[in-house]
Biopython code that builds the backbone (N, CA, C, O; Angstrom):
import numpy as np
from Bio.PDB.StructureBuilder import StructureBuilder

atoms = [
    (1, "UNK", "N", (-6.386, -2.653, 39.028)),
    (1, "UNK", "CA", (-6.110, -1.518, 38.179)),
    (1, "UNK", "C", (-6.323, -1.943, 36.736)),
    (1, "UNK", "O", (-5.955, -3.056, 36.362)),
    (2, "UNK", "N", (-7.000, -0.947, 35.795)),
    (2, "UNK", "CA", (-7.077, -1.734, 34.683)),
    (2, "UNK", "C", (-6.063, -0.943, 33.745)),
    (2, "UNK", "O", (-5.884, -1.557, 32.694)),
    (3, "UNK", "N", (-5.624, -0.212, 33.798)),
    (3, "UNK", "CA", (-4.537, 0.026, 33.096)),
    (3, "UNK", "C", (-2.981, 0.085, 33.196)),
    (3, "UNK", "O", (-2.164, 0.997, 33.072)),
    (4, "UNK", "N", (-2.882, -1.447, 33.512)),
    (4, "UNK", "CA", (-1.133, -1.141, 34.390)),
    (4, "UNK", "C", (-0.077, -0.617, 33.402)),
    (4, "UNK", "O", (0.599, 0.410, 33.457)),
    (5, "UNK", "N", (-0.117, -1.683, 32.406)),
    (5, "UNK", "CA", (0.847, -1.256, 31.562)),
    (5, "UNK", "C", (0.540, 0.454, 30.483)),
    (5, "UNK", "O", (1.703, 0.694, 30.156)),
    (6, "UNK", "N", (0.142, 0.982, 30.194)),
    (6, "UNK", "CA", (-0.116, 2.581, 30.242)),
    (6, "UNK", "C", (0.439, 3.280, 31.588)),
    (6, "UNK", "O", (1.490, 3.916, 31.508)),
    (7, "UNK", "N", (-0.289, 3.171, 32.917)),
    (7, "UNK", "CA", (0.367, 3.592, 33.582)),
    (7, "UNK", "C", (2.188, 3.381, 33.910)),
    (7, "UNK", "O", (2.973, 4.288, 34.188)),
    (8, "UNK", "N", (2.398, 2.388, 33.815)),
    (8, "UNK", "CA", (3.585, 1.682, 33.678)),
    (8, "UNK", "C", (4.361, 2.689, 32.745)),
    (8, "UNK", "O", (5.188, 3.494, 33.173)),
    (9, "UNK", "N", (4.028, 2.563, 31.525)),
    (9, "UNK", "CA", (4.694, 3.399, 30.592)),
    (9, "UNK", "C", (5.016, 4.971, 30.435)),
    (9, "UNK", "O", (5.882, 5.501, 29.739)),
    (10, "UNK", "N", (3.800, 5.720, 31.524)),
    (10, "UNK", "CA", (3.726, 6.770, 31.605)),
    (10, "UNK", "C", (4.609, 7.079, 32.809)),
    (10, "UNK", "O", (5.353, 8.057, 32.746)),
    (11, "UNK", "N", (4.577, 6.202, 34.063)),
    (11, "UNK", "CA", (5.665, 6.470, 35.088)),
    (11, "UNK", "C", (6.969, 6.335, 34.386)),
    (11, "UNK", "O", (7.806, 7.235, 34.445)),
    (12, "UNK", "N", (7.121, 5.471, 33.865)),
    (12, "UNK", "CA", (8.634, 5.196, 33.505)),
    (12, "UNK", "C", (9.300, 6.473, 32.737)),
    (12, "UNK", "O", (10.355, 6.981, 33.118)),
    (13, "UNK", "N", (8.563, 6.925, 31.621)),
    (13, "UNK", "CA", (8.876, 7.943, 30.858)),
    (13, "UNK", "C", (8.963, 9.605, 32.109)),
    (13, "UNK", "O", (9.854, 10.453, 32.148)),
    (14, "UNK", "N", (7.991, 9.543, 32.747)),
    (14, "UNK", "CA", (8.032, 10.902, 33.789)),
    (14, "UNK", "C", (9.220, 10.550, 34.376)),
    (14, "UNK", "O", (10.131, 11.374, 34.462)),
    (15, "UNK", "N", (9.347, 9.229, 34.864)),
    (15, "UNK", "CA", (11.269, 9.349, 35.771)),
    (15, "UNK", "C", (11.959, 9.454, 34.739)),
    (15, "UNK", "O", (12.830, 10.322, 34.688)),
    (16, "UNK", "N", (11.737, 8.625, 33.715)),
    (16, "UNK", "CA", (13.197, 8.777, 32.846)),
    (16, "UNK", "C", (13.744, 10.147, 32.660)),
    (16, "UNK", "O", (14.885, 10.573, 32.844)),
    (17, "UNK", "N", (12.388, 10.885, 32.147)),
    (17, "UNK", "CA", (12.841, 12.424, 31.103)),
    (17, "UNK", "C", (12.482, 13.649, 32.460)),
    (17, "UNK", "O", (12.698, 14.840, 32.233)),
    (18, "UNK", "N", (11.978, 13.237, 33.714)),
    (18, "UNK", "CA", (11.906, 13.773, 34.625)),
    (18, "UNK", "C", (13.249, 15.388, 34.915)),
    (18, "UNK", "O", (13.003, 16.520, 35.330)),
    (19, "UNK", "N", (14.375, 14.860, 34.542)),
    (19, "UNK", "CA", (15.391, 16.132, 34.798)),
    (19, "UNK", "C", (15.584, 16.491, 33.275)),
    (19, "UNK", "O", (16.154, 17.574, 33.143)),
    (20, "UNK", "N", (15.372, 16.085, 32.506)),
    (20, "UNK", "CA", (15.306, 16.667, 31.229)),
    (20, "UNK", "C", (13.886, 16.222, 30.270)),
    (20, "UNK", "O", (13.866, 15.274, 29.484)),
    (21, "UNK", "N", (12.453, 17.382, 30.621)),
    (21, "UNK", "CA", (11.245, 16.756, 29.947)),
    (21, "UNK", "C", (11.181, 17.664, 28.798)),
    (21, "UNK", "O", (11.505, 18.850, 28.742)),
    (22, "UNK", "N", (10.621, 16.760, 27.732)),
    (22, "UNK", "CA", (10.287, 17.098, 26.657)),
    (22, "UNK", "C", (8.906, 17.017, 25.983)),
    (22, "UNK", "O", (8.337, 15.926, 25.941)),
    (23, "UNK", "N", (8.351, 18.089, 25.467)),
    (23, "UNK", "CA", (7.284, 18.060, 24.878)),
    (23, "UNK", "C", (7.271, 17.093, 23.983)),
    (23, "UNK", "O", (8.198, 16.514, 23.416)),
    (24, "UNK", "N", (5.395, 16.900, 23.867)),
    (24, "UNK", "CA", (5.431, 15.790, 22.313)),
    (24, "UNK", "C", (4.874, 16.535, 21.654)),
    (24, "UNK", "O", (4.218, 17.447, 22.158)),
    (25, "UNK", "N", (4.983, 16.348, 20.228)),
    (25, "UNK", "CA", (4.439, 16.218, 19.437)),
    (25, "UNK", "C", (3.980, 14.969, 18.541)),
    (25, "UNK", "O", (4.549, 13.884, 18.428)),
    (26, "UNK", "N", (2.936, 15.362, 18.005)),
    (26, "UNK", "CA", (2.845, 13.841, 16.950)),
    (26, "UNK", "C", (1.216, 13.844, 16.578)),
    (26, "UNK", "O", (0.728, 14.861, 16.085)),
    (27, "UNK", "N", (0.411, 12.688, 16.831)),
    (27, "UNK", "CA", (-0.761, 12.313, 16.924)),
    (27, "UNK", "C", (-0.624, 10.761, 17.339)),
    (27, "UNK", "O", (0.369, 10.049, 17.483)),
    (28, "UNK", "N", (-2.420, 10.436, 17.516)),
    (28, "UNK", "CA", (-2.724, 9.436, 17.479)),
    (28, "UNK", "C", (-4.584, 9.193, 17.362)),
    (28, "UNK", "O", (-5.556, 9.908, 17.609)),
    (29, "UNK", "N", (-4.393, 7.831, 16.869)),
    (29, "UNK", "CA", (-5.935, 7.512, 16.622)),
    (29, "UNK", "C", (-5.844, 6.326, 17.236)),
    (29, "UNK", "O", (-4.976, 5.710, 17.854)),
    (30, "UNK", "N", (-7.623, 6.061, 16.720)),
    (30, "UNK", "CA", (-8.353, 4.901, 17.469)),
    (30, "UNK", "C", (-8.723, 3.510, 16.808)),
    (30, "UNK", "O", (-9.587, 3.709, 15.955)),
    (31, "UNK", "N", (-8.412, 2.307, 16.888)),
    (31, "UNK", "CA", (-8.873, 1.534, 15.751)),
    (31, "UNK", "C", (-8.721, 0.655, 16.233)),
    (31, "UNK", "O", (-8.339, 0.764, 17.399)),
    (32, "UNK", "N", (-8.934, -0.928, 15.609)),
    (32, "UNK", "CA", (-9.217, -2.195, 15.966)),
    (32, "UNK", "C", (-7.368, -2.268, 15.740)),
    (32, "UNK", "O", (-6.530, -1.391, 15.531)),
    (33, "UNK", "N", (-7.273, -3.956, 15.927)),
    (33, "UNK", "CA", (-6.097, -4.852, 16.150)),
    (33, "UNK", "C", (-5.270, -5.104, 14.853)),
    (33, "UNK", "O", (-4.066, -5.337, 14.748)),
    (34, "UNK", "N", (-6.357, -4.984, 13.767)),
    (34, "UNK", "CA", (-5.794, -4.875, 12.288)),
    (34, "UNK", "C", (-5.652, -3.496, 11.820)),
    (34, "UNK", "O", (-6.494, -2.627, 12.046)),
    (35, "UNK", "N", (-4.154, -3.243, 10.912)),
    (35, "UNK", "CA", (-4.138, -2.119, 10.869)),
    (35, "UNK", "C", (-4.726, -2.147, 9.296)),
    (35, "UNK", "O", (-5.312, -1.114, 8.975)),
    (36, "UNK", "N", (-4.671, -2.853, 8.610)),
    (36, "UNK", "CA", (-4.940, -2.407, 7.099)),
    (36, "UNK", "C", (-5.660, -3.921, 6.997)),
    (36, "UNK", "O", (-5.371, -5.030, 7.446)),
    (37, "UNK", "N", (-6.821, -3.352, 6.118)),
    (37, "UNK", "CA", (-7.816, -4.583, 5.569)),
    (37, "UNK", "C", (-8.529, -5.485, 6.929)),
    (37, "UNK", "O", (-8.423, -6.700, 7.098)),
    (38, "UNK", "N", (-9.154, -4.661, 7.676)),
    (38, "UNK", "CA", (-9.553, -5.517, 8.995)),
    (38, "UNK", "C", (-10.785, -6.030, 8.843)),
    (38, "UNK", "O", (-11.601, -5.362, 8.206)),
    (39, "UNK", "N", (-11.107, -7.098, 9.301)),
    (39, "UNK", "CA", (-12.166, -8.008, 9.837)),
    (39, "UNK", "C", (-13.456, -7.051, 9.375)),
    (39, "UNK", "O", (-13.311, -5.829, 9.421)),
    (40, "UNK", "N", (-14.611, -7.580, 8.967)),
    (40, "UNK", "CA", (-15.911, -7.009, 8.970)),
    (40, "UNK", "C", (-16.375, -7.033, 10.689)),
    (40, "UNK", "O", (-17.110, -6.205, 11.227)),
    (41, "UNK", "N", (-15.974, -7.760, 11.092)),
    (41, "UNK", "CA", (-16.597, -8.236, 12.659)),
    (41, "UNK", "C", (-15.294, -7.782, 13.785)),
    (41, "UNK", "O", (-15.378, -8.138, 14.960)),
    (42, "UNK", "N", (-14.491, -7.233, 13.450)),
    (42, "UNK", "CA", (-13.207, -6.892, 14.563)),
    (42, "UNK", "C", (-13.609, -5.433, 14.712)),
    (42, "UNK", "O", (-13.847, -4.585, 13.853)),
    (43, "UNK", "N", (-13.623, -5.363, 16.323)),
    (43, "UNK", "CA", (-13.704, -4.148, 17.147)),
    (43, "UNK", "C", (-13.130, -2.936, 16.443)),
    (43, "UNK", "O", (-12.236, -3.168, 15.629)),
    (44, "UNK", "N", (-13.518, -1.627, 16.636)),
    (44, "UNK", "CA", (-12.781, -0.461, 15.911)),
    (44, "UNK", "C", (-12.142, 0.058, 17.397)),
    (44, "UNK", "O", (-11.846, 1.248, 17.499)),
    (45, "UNK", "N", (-12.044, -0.374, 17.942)),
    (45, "UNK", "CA", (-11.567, 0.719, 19.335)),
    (45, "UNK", "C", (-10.833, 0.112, 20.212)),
    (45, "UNK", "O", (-10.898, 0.525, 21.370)),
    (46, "UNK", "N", (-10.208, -0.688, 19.990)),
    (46, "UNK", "CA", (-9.495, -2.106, 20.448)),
    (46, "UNK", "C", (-8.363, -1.193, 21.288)),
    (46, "UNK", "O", (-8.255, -1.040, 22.505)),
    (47, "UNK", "N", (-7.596, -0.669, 20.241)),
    (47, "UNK", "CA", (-5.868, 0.230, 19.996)),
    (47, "UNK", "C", (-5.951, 1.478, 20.053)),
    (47, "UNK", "O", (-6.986, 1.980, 19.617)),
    (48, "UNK", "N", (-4.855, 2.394, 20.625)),
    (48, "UNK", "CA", (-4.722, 3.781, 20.569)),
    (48, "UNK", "C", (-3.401, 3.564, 19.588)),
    (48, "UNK", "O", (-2.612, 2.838, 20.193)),
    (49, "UNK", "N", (-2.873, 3.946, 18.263)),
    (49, "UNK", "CA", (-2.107, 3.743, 17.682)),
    (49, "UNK", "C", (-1.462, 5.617, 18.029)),
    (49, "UNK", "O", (-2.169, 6.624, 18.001)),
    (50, "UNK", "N", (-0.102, 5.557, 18.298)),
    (50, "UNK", "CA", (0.551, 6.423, 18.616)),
    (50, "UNK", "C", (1.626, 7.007, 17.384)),
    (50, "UNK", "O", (2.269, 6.076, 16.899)),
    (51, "UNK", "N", (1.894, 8.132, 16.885)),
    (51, "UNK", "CA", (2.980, 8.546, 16.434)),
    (51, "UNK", "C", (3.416, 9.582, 17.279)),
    (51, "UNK", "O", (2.556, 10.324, 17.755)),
    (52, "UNK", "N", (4.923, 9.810, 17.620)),
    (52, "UNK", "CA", (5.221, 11.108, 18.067)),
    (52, "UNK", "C", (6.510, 11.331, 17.097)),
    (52, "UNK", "O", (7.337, 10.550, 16.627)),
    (53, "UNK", "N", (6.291, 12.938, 16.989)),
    (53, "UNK", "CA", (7.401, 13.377, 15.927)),
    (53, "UNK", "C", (8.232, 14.191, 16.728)),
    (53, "UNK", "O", (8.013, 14.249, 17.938)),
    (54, "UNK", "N", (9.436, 15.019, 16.058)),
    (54, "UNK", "CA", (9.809, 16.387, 16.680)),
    (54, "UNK", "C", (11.164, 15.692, 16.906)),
    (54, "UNK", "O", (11.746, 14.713, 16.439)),
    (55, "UNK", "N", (11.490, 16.967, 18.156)),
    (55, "UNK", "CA", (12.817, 16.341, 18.369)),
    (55, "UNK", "C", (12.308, 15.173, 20.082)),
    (55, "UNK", "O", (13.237, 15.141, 20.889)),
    (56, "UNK", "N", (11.248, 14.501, 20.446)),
    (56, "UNK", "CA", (10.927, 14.010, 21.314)),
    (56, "UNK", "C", (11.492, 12.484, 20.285)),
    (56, "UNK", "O", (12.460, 11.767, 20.541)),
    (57, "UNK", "N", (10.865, 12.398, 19.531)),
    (57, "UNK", "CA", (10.883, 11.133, 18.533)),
    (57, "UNK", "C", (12.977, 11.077, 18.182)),
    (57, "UNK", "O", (13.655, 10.051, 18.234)),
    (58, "UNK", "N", (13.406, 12.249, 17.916)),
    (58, "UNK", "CA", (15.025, 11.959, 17.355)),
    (58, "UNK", "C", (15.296, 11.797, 18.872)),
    (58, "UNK", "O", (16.517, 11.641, 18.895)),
    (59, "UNK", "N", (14.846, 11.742, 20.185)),
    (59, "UNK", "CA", (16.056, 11.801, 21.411)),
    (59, "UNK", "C", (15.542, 10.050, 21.699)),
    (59, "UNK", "O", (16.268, 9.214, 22.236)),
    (60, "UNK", "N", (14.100, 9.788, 21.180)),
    (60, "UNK", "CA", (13.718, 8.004, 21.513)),
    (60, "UNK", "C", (14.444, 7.388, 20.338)),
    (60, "UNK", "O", (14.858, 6.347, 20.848)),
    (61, "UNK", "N", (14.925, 7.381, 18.875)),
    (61, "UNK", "CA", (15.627, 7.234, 18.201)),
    (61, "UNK", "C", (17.189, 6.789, 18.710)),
    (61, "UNK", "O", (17.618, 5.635, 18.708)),
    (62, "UNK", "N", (17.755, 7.722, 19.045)),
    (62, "UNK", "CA", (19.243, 7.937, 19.288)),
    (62, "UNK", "C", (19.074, 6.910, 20.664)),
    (62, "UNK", "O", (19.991, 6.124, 20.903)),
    (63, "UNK", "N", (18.071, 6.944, 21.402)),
    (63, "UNK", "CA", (18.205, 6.485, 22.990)),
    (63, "UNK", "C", (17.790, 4.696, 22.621)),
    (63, "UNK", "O", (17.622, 3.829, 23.479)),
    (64, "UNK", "N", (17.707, 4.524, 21.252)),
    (64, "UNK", "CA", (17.135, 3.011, 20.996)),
    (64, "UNK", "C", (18.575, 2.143, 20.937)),
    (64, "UNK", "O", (19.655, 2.715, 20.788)),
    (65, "UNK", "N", (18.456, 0.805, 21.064)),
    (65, "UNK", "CA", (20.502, 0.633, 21.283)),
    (65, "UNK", "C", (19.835, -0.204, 19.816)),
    (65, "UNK", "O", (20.460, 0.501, 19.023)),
    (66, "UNK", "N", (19.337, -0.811, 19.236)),
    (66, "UNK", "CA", (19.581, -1.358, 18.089)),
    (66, "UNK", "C", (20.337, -0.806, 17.236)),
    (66, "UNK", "O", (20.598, 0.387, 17.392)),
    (67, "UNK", "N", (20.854, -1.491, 16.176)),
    (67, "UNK", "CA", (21.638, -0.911, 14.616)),
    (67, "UNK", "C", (20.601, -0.394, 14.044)),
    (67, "UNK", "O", (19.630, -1.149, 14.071)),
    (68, "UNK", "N", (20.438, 0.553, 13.562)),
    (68, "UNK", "CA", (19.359, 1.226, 12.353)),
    (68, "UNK", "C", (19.795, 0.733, 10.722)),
    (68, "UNK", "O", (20.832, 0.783, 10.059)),
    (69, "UNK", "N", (18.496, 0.274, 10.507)),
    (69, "UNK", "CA", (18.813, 0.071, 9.017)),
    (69, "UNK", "C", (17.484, 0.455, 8.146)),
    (69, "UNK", "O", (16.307, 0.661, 8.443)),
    (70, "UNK", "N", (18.223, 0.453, 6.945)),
    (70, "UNK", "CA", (17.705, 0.754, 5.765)),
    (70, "UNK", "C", (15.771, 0.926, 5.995)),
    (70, "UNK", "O", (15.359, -0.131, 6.472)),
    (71, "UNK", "N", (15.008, 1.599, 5.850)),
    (71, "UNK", "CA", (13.175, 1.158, 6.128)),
    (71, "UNK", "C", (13.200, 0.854, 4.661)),
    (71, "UNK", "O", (13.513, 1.769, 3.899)),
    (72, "UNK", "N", (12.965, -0.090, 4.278)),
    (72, "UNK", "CA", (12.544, -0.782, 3.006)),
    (72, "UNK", "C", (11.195, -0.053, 2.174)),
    (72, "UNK", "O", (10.872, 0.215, 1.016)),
    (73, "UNK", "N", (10.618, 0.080, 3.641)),
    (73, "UNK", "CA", (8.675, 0.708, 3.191)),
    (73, "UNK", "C", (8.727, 1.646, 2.792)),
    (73, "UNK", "O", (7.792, 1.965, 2.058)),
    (74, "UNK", "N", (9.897, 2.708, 3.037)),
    (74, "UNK", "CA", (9.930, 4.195, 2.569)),
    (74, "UNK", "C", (10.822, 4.413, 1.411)),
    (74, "UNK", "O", (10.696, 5.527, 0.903)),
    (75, "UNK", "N", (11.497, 3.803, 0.990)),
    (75, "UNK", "CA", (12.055, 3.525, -0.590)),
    (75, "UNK", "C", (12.844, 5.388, -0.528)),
    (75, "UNK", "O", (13.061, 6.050, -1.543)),
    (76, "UNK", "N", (13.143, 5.879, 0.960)),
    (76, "UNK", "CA", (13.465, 7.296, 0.604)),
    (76, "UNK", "C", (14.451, 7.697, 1.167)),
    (76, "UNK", "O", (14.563, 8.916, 1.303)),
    (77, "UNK", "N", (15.868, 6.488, 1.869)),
    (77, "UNK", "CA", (16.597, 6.527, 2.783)),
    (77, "UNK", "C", (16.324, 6.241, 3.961)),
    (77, "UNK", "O", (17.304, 5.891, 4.617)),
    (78, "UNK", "N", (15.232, 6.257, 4.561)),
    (78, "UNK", "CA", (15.624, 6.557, 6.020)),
    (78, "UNK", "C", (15.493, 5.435, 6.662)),
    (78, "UNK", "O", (14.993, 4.374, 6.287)),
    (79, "UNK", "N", (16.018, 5.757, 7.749)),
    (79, "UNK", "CA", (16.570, 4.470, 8.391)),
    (79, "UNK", "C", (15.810, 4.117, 9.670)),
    (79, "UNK", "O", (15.587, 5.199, 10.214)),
    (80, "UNK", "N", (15.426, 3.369, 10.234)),
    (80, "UNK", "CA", (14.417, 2.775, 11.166)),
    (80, "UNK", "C", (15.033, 1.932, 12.605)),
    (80, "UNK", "O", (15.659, 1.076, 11.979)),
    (81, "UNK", "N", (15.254, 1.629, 13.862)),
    (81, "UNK", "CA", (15.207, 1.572, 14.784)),
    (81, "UNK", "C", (13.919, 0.721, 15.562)),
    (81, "UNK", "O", (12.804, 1.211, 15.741)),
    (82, "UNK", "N", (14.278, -0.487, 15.927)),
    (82, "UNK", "CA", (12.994, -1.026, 16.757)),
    (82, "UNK", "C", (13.808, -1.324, 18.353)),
    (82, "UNK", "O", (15.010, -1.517, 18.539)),
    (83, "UNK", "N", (12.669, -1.279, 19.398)),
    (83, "UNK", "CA", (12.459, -1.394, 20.498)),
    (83, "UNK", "C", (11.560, -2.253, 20.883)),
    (83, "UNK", "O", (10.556, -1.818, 21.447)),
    (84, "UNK", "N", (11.680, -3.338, 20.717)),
    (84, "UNK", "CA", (10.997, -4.422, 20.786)),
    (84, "UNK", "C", (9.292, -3.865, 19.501)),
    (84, "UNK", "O", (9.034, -4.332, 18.392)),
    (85, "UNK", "N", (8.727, -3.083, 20.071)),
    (85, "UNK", "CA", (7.518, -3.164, 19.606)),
    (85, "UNK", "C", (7.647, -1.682, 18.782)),
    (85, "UNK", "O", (6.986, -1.409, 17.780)),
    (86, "UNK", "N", (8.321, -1.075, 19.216)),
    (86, "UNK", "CA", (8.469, 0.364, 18.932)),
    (86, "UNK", "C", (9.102, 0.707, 17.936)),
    (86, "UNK", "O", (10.173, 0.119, 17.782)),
    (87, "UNK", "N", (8.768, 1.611, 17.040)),
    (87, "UNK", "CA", (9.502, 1.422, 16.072)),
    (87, "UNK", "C", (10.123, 3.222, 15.732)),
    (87, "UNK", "O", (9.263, 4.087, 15.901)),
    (88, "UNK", "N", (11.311, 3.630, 15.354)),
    (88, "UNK", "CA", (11.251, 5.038, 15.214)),
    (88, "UNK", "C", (11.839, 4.747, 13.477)),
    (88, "UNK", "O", (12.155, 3.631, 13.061)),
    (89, "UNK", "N", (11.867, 5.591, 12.931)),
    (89, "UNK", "CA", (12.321, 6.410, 11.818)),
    (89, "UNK", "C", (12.853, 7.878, 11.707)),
    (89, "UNK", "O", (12.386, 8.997, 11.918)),
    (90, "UNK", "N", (14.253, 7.269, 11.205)),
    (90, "UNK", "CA", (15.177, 8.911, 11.190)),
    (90, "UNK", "C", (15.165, 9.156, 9.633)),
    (90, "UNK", "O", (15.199, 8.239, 8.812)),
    (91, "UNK", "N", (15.096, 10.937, 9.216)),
    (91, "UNK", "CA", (15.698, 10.805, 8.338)),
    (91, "UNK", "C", (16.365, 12.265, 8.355)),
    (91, "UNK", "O", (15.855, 13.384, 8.414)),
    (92, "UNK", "N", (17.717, 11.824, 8.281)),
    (92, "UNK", "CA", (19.023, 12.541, 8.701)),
    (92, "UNK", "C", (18.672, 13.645, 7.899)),
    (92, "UNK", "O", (17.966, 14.553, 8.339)),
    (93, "UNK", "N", (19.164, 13.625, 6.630)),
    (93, "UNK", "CA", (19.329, 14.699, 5.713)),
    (93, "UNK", "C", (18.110, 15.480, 5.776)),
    (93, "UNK", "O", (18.419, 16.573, 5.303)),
    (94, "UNK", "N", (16.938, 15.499, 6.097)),
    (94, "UNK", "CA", (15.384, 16.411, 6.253)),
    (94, "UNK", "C", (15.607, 16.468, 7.739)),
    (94, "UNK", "O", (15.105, 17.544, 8.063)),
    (95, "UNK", "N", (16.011, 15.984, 8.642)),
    (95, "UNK", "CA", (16.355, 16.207, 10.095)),
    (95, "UNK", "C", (14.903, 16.148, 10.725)),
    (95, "UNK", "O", (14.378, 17.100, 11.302)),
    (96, "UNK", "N", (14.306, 14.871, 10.533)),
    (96, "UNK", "CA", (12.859, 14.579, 10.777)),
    (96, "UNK", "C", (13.118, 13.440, 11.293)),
    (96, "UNK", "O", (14.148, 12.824, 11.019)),
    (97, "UNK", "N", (11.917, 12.869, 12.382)),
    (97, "UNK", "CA", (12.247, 11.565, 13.260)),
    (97, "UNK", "C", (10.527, 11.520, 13.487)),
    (97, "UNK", "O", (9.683, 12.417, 13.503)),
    (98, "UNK", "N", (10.436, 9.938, 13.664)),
    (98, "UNK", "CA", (9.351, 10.067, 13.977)),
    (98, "UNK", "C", (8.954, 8.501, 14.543)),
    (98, "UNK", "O", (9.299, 7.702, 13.672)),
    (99, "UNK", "N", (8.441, 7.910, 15.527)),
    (99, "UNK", "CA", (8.306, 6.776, 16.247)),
    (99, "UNK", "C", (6.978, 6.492, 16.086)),
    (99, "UNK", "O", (6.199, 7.341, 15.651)),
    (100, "UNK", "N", (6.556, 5.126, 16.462)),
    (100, "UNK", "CA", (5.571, 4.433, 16.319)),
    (100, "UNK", "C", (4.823, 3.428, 16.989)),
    (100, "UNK", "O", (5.083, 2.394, 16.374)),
    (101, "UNK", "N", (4.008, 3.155, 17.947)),
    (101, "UNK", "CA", (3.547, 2.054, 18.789)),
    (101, "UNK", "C", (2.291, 2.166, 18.746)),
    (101, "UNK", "O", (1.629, 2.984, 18.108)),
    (102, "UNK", "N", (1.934, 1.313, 19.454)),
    (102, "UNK", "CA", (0.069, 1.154, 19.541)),
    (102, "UNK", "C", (0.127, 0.096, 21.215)),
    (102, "UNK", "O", (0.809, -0.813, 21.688)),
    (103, "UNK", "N", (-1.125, 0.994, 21.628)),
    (103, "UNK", "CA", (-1.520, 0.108, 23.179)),
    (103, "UNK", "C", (-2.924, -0.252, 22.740)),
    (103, "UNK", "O", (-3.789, 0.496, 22.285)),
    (104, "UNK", "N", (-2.972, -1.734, 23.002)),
    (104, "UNK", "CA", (-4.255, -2.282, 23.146)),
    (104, "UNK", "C", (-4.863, -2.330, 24.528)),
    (104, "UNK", "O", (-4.233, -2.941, 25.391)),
    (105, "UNK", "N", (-5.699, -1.915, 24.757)),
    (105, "UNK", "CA", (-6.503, -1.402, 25.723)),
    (105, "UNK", "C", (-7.035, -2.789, 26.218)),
    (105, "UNK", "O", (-7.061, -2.805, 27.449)),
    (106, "UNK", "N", (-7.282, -3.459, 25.894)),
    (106, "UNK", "CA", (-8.034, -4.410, 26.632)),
    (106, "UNK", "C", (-6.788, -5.453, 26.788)),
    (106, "UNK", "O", (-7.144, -6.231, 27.673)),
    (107, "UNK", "N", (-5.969, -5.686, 26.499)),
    (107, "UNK", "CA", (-5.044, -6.466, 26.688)),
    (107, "UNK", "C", (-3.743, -6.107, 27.526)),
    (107, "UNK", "O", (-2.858, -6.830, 27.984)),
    (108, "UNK", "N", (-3.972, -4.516, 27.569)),
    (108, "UNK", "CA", (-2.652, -3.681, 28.336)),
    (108, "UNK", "C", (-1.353, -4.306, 27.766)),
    (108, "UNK", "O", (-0.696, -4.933, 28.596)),
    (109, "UNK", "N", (-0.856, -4.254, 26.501)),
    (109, "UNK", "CA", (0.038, -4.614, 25.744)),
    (109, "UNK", "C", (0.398, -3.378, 24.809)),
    (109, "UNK", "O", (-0.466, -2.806, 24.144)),
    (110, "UNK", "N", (1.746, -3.008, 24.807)),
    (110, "UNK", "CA", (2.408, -2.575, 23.350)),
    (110, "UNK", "C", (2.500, -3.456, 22.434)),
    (110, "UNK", "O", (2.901, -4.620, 22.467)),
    (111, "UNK", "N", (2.001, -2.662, 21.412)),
    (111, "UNK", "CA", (2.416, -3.182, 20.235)),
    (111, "UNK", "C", (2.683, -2.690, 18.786)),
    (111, "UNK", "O", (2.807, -1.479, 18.599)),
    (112, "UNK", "N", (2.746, -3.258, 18.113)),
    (112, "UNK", "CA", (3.177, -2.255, 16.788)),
    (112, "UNK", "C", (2.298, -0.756, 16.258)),
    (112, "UNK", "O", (1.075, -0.688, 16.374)),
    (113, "UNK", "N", (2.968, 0.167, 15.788)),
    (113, "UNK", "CA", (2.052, 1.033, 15.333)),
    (113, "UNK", "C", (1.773, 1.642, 14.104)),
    (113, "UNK", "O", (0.895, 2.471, 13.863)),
    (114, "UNK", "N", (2.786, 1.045, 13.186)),
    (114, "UNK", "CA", (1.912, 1.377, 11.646)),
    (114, "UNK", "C", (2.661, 0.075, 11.185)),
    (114, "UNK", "O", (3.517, -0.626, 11.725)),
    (115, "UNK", "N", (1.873, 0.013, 9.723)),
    (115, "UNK", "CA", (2.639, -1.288, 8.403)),
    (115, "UNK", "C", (2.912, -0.308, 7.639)),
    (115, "UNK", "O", (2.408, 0.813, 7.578)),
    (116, "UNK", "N", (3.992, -0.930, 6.879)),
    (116, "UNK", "CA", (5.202, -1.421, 6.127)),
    (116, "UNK", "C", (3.935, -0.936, 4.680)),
    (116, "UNK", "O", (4.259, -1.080, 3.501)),
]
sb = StructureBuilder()
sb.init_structure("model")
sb.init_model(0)
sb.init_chain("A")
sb.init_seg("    ")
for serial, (resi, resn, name, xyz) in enumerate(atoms, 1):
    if name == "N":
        sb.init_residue(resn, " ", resi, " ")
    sb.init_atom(name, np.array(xyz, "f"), 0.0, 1.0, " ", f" {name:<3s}", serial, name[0])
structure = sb.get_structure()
C-alpha cells in the first residue's frame, strides 16, 4: 500500500468523529519539504500542507491535551496547541481556530504545516 499513513489518518478520524462528524473547512496546497526559502533543486510536490479552520479546527484544539501557550509568531494573543506535529491556534476573543500539518507523500509522515 503506498499510502498507509494518510489512510491511517483518515480511518482513525472516520471512527473517531464517526457518531459525531464534522465538516471541514480550511484549505490546502502543494509544495516541497521547505516551507520558506527552499532549495533551487528541492522537489515542489513533495507535501500536501493542510490548514483546517471553523469549528472542526476549535473541537481538534480543545481535544489536544497539551497546555496552550502564548504563539509568539502572531504577536496578537492567541494561543497555540501542538500534537506532536500538529499544530492548532485559538483565538478566543474573535472565536476563530485554526490547525496545521503537512503529509509528505513519499515518506508517509506528518509533519509540520506552516513557520513561525
Amino acid at each position: 500500500m503506498k499510502y498507509p499513513t494518510l489512510l491511517l489518518l483518515l480511518a482513525l478520524s472516520a471512527a473517531s468523529l464517526a457518531a459525531d462528524s464534522q465538516n471541514l473547512t480550511g484549505s490546502f496546497s502543494i509544495g516541497g519539504a521547505t516551507l520558506i526559502d527552499p532549495p533551487a533543486d528541492e522537489p515542489r510536490n513533495s507535501h500536501i500542507y493542510f490548514e483546517i479552520t471553523g469549528k472542526a479546527a476549535e473541537r481538534i484544539y480543545q481535544m489536544i491535551k497539551s497546555e496552550p501557550m502564548l504563539d509568539l509568531c502572531l504577536d496578537d494573543g492567541a494561543m497555540t496547541k501542538f500534537a506532536d506535529k500538529v499544530q492548532c491556534q485559538a483565538h478566543p476573543d474573535k472565536g476563530e481556530y485554526a490547525c496545521f500539518f503537512s503529509l509528505d507523500v513519499n515518506a508517509n509522515t506528518i509533519g509540520e504545516g506552516v513557520a513561525c
